[in-house]
Structures are given as structure tokens and as C-alpha cells.
C-alpha positions, -999 to 999 in steps of 0.1 A, spaced: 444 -499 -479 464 -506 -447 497 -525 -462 520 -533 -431 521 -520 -395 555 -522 -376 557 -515 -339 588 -510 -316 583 -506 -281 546 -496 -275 533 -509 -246 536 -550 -244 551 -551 -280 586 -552 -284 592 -563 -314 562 -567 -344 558 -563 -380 523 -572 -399 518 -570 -434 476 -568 -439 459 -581 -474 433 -570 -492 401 -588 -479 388 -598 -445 415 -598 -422 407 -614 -391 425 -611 -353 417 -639 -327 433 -644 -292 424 -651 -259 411 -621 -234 442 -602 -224 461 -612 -248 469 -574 -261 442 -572 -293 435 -538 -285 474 -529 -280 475 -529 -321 446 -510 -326 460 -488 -298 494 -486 -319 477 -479 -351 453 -451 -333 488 -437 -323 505 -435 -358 474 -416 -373 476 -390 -349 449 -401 -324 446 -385 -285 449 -421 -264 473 -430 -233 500 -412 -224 521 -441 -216 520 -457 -244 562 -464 -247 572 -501 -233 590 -502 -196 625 -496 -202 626 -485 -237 641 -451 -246 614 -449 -275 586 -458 -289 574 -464 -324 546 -470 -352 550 -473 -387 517 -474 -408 523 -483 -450 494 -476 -471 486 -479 -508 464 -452 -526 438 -454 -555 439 -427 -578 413 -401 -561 416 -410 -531 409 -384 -509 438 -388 -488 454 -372 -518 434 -340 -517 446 -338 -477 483 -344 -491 483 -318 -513 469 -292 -493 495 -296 -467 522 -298 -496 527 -335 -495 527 -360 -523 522 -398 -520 529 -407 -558 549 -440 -549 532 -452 -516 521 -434 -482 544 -442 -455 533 -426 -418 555 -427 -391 555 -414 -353 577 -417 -324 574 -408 -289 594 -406 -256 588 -418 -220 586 -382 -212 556 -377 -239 577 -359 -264 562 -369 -299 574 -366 -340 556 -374 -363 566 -378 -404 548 -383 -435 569 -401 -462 599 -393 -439 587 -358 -438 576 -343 -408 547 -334 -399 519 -323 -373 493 -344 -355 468 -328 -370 474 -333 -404 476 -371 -394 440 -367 -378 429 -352 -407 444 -379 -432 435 -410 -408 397 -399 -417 406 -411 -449 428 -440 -443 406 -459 -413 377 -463 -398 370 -482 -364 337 -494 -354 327 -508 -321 297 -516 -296 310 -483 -275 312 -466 -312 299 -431 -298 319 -408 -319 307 -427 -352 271 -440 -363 263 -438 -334 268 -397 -330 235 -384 -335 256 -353 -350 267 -370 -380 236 -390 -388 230 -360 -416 266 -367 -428 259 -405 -434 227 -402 -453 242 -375 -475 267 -399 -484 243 -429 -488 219 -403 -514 249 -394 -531 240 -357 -528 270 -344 -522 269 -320 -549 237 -306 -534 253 -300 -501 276 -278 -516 255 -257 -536 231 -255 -502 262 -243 -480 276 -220 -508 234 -206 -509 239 -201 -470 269 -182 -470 255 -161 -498 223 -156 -477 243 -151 -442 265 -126 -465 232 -104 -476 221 -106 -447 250 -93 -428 257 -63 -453 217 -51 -451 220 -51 -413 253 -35 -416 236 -8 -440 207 -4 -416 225 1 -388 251 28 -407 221 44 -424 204 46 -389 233 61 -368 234 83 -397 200 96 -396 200 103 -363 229 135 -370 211 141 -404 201 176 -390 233 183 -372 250 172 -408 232 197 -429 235 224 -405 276 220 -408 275 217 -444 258 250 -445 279 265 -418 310 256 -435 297 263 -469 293 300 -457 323 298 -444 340 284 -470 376 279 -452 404 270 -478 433 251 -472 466 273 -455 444 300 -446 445 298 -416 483 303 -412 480 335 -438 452 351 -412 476 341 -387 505 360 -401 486 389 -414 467 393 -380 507 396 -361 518 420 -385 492 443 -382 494 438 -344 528 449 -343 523 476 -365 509 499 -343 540 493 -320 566 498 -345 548 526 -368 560 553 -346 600 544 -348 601 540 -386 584 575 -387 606 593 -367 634 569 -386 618 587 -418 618 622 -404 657 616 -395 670 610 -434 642 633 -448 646 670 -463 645 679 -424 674 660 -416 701 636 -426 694 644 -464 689 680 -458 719 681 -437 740 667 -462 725 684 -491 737 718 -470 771 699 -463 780 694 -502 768 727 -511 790 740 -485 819 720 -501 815 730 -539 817 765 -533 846 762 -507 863 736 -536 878 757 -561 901 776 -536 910 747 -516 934 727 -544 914 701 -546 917 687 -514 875 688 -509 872 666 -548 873 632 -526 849 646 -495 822 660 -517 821 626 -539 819 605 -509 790 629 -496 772 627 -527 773 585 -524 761 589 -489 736 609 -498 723 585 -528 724 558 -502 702 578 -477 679 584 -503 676 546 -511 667 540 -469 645 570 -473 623 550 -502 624 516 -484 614 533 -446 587 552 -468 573 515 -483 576 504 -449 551 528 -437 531 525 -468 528 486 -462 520 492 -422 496 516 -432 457 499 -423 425 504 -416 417 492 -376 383 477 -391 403 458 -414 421 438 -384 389 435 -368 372 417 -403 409 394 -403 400 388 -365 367 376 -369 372 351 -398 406 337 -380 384 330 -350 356 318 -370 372 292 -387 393 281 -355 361 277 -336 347 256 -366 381 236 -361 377 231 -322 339 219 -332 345 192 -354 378 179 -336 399 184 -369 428 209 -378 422 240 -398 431 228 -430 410 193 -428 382 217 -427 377 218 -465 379 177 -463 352 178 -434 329 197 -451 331 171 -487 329 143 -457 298 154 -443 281 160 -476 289 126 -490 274 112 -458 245 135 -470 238 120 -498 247 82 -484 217 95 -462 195 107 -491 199 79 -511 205 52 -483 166 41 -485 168 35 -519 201 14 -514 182 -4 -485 153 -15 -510 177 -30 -532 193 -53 -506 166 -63 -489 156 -73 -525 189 -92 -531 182 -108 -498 147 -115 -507 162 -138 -537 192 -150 -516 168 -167 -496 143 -179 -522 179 -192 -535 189 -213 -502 151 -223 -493 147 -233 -535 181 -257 -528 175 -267 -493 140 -279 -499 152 -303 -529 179 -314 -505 153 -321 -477 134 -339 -505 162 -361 -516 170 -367 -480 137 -383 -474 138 -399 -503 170 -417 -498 156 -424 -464 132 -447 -473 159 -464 -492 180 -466 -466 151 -481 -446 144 -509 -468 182 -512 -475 186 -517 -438 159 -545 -431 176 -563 -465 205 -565 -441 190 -572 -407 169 -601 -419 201 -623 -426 212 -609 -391 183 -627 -373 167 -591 -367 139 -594 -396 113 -584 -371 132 -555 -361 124 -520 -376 149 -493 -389 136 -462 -391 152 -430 -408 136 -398 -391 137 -369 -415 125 -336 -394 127 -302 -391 156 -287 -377 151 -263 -348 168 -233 -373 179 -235 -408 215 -235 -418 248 -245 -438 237 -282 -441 201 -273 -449 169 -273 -429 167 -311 -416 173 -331 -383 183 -368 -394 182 -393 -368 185 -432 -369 158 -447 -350 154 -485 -344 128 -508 -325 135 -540 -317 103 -558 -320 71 -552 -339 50 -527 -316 79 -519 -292 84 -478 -292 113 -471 -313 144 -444 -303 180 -436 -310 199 -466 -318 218 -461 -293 195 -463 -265 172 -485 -277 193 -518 -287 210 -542 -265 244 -553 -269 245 -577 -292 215 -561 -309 235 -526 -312 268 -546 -327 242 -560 -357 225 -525 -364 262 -506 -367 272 -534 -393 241 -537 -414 242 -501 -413 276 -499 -422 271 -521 -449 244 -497 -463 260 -464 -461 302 -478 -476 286 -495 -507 301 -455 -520 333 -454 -500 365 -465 -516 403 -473 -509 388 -472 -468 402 -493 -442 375 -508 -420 380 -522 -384 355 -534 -364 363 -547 -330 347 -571 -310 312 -562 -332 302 -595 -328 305 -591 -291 270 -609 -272 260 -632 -305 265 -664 -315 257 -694 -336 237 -689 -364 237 -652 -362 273 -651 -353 279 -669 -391 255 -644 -403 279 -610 -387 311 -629 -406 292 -633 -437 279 -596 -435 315 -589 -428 329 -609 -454 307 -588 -480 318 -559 -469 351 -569 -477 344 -578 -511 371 -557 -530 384 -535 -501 395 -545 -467 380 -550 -432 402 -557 -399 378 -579 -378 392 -584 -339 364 -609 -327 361 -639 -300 338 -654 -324 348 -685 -341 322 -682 -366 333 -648 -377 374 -659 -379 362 -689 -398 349 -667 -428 382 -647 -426 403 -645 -460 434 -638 -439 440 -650 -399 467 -640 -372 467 -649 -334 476 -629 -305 493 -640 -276 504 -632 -250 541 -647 -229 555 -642 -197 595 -653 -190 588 -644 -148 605 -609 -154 590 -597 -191 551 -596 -205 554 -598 -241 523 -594 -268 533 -608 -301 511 -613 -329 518 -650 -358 500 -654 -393 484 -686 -394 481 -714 -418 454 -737 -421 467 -759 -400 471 -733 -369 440 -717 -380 421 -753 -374 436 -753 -341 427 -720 -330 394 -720 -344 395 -754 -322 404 -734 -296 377 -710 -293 355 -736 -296 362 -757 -270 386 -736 -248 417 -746 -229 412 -786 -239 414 -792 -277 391 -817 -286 390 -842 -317 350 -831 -320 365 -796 -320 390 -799 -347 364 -810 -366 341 -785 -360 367 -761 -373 372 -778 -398 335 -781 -407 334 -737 -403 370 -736 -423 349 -749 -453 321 -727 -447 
């Protein structure tokens, strides 16, 4: 419930603070006297689009404080918590702007975005008017209010959750369909790899061993020659011979030569072990270089072979062995993929038995509550002097199924017995539309709590008789929660629990809205007023006061 509303500096307010009660509240004035600046101010505070220059001439800043008191589960709570506010002791709303446009907005003093105040005002307030296109009368959200009228909001949500599921099914069967089709098509090209590489049989680092092996015994043939004649050069035919001549030489010469040739011959004999060692080592060389030609040709073939595999498949040698498990689990995804198809095409089968099950109860209880809704709605339009008006509630099938089920709603109305009924909205008059939008809004809230109502100017083209008949409807509706009424109507203000007057006052260089509670004495003389007009009359007085006691 709307508490208090202060404004500073919007448009022709300066200065303006109203504290709202439960009940009908009720805002009278003459035309032009700034009714719709409030509602204008409030729209701004909850985060709505409206004029851009919305800050008084002159000021450095405008602004729009909005109090309101929460029930406990309220859903303005569940919006709160989600964005990681908490309104435990009140909600306060608050939002500035600039003359240049620049705009804050704060939630309990926190800030905030616009959106989250858009999505909390759906909450907090709702505004209904003759020009009410975005609300009841929104073909769009026709669905949406006989939902909440049937009270089958539970069955909504197990209907959307059986779409998803549904539109999920359906989505992975295509998805396997389309993956087991792209995958037939190279079924033949797959098992004709698997067996290629299969024969093949590649392993992991091989190719860089082939590579290695297939350069050394390249350069072999090169190098053979060199170590041979290396080998020949410390053989028995010459280093080692030579030296093995050298130290026999030595020891015979040794004993006549005072030992002088002891040192020589030792070092000879060393050099000689040594040679021996290079000997053994060239001789492994050789050994190791030593191959069969066909042997490099077999080492040449497989290298190729499995770089050519490589090059085919657009991988590295060593993600051959991977390729190869790739393509045969693709194989059996191939082999089995029928078998996985049946069984999601049954699991959509029952997904959709599932959503049509749900959404043909829902389409039931729809029609069902439609009726009610009918005869709820020509309980209300009788006391509005429309009993021979119909109300119609058009239950049809919806061009495609979906998240909200399988039904078209649409209000329909005709205004006289035998007259061709249509959309509410293009069928009833002015003052006809303003008494179909509240006896239907007094059908679909009797489940809404802790809203804020305001309906302005609905009693706009009535009067009399049927203008007491809109305030009393009004008056209902306010039974327990709280309706903002901005009406011309002195029939309507009348049956008002609570009563301010607008005004507007001009000093020659200022324009200045401002907005008074009224007592019973002002409110006879207003009610007076829009009676009689500029001139006050005794018979007017009394007629207000005749309306004040209802």
C-alpha cells in the first residue's frame, strides 16, 4: 500500500508531500489543474519511461519519494530478494533527476537500476484508464488475467516446465538426427580408415624413430668408406702392426742400452692398448652401419606410409593412434545411433503426451473459469446500468501450441442484445469502455493483495445514476486495500473514504500545482463545486451534502 508521496521540483510542483490511507482515496480539481502531474511523479519514482522534462524551470533537481508498507508475501518481496534487497522495516523508493536527464535511483537509500523499479512497481501499482492499452485492454495479456481469475497458477507452471521438457527432447532428437545423418553419410569413408589404419597400425613416436633410423642408414653409405680405411690404418697392417714391430725393436735393443729404452717401450705398449681400444669401437662402428639396402627400402615405405596417412586425415603422426579410436567410436555411435534414435523419439513421444495431458486440463479449467468470469461480469455490469450488455470470454485455439498452453483468450463484449460482439476495445464507447475495465477489474483483483489501484478519470463520459454506481463499484474495490480514484465526477468523490483537491496558482511570474486534504467542510464545498461550477449555490451545498451521506 502506497503510504506517502513527496515531490520536489517536478514539473509545476515545488513543494508537496501526501500521506495516502488505506481505502478509497479520491483526487478532484478543476481541468488543468495538474492531476495527472502526481500520477506523472509517481510513474517517475517506479521507474517508468514518461517526459523527459520532467524537472521544474529553474530547479537544479528534481525529485520523488514513494513510501510503501508490505504484507508478509508480498511479492514485491520475492523481487527484493532476488536483486539482494530487503524491505523488513518499510519500502522506501526514491529517484532524482537532472535538467540535463541524468537520473539515480535508490531503494531503501540503496541504489538501484530503473529496471528493478519497473519490475517492483508491477507489484506496488496499477493504473487503469479509458486509454488503458497496455493493461486489460492488451489482447496479449488477456490469458494472464484469466489465469489469475481461475487460480491456476500452479497449472501454468507445470504446463511451461512440460514445454521446456518437450522443446528440450525435441531439440536433442533433431540434434541426434542431424549428427547421426552427417555421420552416415562418411560411414563408408569411416570404415575404410579404420581398416587402413588398423593395417597400419602406427604407434605413437614412431614416426620420429623411422625418421632417425632412415638418416643413419642414409649416411652410412657415405661414411662406411672412411671408418674402413680408419680401421685398416690401426689394424695388424698398420698403426698396431707398426708399433707391435716398434716395441719388439726396442726389447731386444733394451738390455744394452742402460735402460734408457724402459720409459719408450712402456709408453709404446700404452699406445698400443689404446689403439687396440679405437680398433674395437671403429670395428662396432662398422658392425652397426652394416645393413641390408632392402632393409632401408621396408623403413622407407612404412615412414611414407604413415606420413601420407597423416597428410590424409589433417592430424600429426602421433594423433594417428587417437584418429583411428575416434573414427571407430563414431562407428559404433553410427551402429548403434538407430537404436538411440528410437528411444528419443520415444521420450519425446511421452514428453508430448506429458505437455498435451497438462495443457488440455489447463485449456479445460480456462473455459471453465470463463464462464465464471462471464456471469461474474454481468453481476457487475448490471449495477453499472449495462445489464443488457453481454461479456463474453472467447476460449480458442491458439494458431501453435506453447509455454502458456494451447489457448487464445480474448475479452469480447457487445453492447446491446443482438449487436455483433468484438474486442473490448473496439467495440465500447467511452463511457461504456471506463464501466467494462472496472467491473472487470473488480472480477479479476478479488485474488490480488497489498496492490495499489489507480484509476484515472474511469468515470470519464458517465453520470448520475451510473456515475454513483462506478463510486460504489469503486468503493468495493477498496474494501480492505486501496484505490487512488482521480475523477471529475462528483458522485464518485462523494463515496470517497479519503479526499484532496488540486489546484492550481499563478503569482504573474510562477505556475504552481499544489495539492490540500480536505475536511468535511471543504469537501461539501468542492463537491459544491463540481456541481454547480464557478458559482456556489445554497441548492449545491446541499446537494453535496445529500451525496456526502450517501
Amino acid at each position: 500500500m502506497l503510504h506517502a508521496l513527496s515531490i520536489r521540483n517536478i514539473l509545476l510542483i515545488e513543494t508537496l508531500d501526501l500521506d495516502f490511507q488505506p481505502g478509497l482515496n479520491v483526487l478532484t480539481g478543476e481541468t488543468g489543474a495538474g492531476k495527472s502531474i502526481l500520477l506523472d511523479s509517481l510513474g517517475f519514482v517506479l521507474g517508468w519511461r514518461g517526459r523527459s522534462d520532467i524537472v521544474r524551470q529553474g530547479a537544479t533537481q528534481g525529485e520523488v519519494t514513494a513510501e510503501f508498507s508490505l504484507v508478509d508475501g508480498h511479492p514485491a518481496h520475492s523481487v527484493l530478494s532476488d536483486a539482494g534487497y530487503s524491505a523488513e522495516d518499510g519500502l522506501i523508493l526514491r529517484r532524482t533527476n537532472s535538467p540535463d536527464g541524468r537520473k539515480r535511483a535508490y531503494i531503501n537509500d540503496k541504489v538501484c537500476s530503473g529496471e528493478l523499479l519497473r519490475a517492483l512497481s508491477e507489484t506496488l501499482v496499477e493504473i487503469h484508464g479509458q486509454n488503458d492499452d497496455k493493461g486489460l485492454l492488451d489482447v496479449k495479456g488477456h490469458r494472464m488475467h484469466l489465469d489469475n481469475f481461475a487460480g491456476v497458477t500452479d497449472d501454468v507452471a507445470a504446463v511451461r516446465a512440460a514445454w521446456r521438457a518437450l522443446a528440450s527432447a525435441r531439440k536433442t532428437l533433431v540434434q541426434a538426427e542431424s549428427k547421426l545423418e552427417e555421420a552416415s553419410r562418411d560411414a563408408e569413408f569411416l570404415r575404410h580408415s579404420v581398416a587402413e589404419l588398423d593395417e597400419l597400425s602406427p604407434e605413437v613416436g614412431e614416426d620420429e624413430v623411422l625418421d632417425t633410423q632412415r638418416r643413419l642408414m642414409q649416411a652410412a653409405a657415405r661414411i662406411r668408406e672412411g671408418i674402413s680405411k680408419a680401421l685398416s690404418a690401426v689394424s695388424t697392417g698398420g698403426a698396431e702392426g707398426a708399433m707391435s714391430d716398434a716395441i719388439r725393436w726396442l726389447e731386444d735393443a733394451a738390455p744394452q742400452a742402460g735402460g734408457h729404452l724402459e720409459e719408450p717401450v712402456e709408453a709404446l705398449g700404452r699406445a698400443l692398448s689404446e689403439v687396440a681400444d679405437a680398433q674395437r669401437g671403429i670395428e662396432e662402428a662398422l658392425s652397426a652401419l652394416d645393413f641390408n639396402p632392402s632393409e632401408l627400402e621396408h623403413l622407407e615405405e612404412r615412414l611414407f606410409a604413415i606420413r601420407a596417412l597423416a597428410r590424409k586425415h589433417n592430424v600429426l603422426p602421433d594423433d594417428l593412434a587417437q584418429t583411428t579410436e575416434d573414427f571407430r567410436v563414431r562407428l559404433v555411435e553410427i551402429d548403434t545411433g538407430a537404436g538411440h534414435i528410437l528411444e528419443l523419439q520415444e521420450a519425446m513421444a511421452k514428453a508430448e503426451h506429458s505437455y498435451s495431458t497438462l495443457a488440455d486440463d489447463l485449456s479445460q479449467s480456462r473455459r471453465a473459469a470463463g464462464v465464471r468470469l462471464d456471469m461474474a461480469m454481468m453481476a457487475e455490469l448490471t449495477p453499472l446500468k449495462m445489464e443488457r450488455a453481454e461479456f463474453t470470454t472467447e476460449v480458442t485455439a491458439a494458431d501453435q501450441a506453447g509455454l502458456d498452453g494451447k489457448d487464445r483468450v480474448v475479452f469480447k463484449v457487445a453492447t446491446n442484445p443482438g449487436a455483433p460482439s468484438g474486442p473490448i476495445n473496439k467495440i465500447a464507447s467511452g463511457g461504456e469502455l471506463s464501466r467494462f475495465l472496472l467491473a472487470l477489474k473488480v472480477c479479476l483483483t478479488s485474488r490480488v493483495s497489498g496492490l495499489t489501484m489507480i484509476f484515472d478519470e474511469i468515470d470519464r463520459g458517465v453520470g448520475g445514476a451510473t456515475a454513483d454506481a462506478v463510486g460504489r463499484r469503486l468503493a468495493n474495490l477498496a474494501d480492505g486495500g486501496q484505490v487512488l480514484v482521480v475523477t471529475h465526477s462528483p458522485q464518485v468523490a462523494a463515496l470517497g473514504s479519503h479526499h484532496w483537491r488540486v489546484s492550481k496558482s499563478d503569482d504573474g511570474q510562477n505556475t504552481l500545482t499544489d495539492v490540500r486534504p480536505l475536511d468535511a467542510e471543504a469537501r461539501i464545498d468542492e463537491i459544491a463545486r463540481m456541481l454547480a461550477g464557478d458559482i456556489v449555490t445554497a441548492e449545491a451545498r446541499s446537494a453535496a451534502e445529500v451525496l456526502l451521506e450517501g
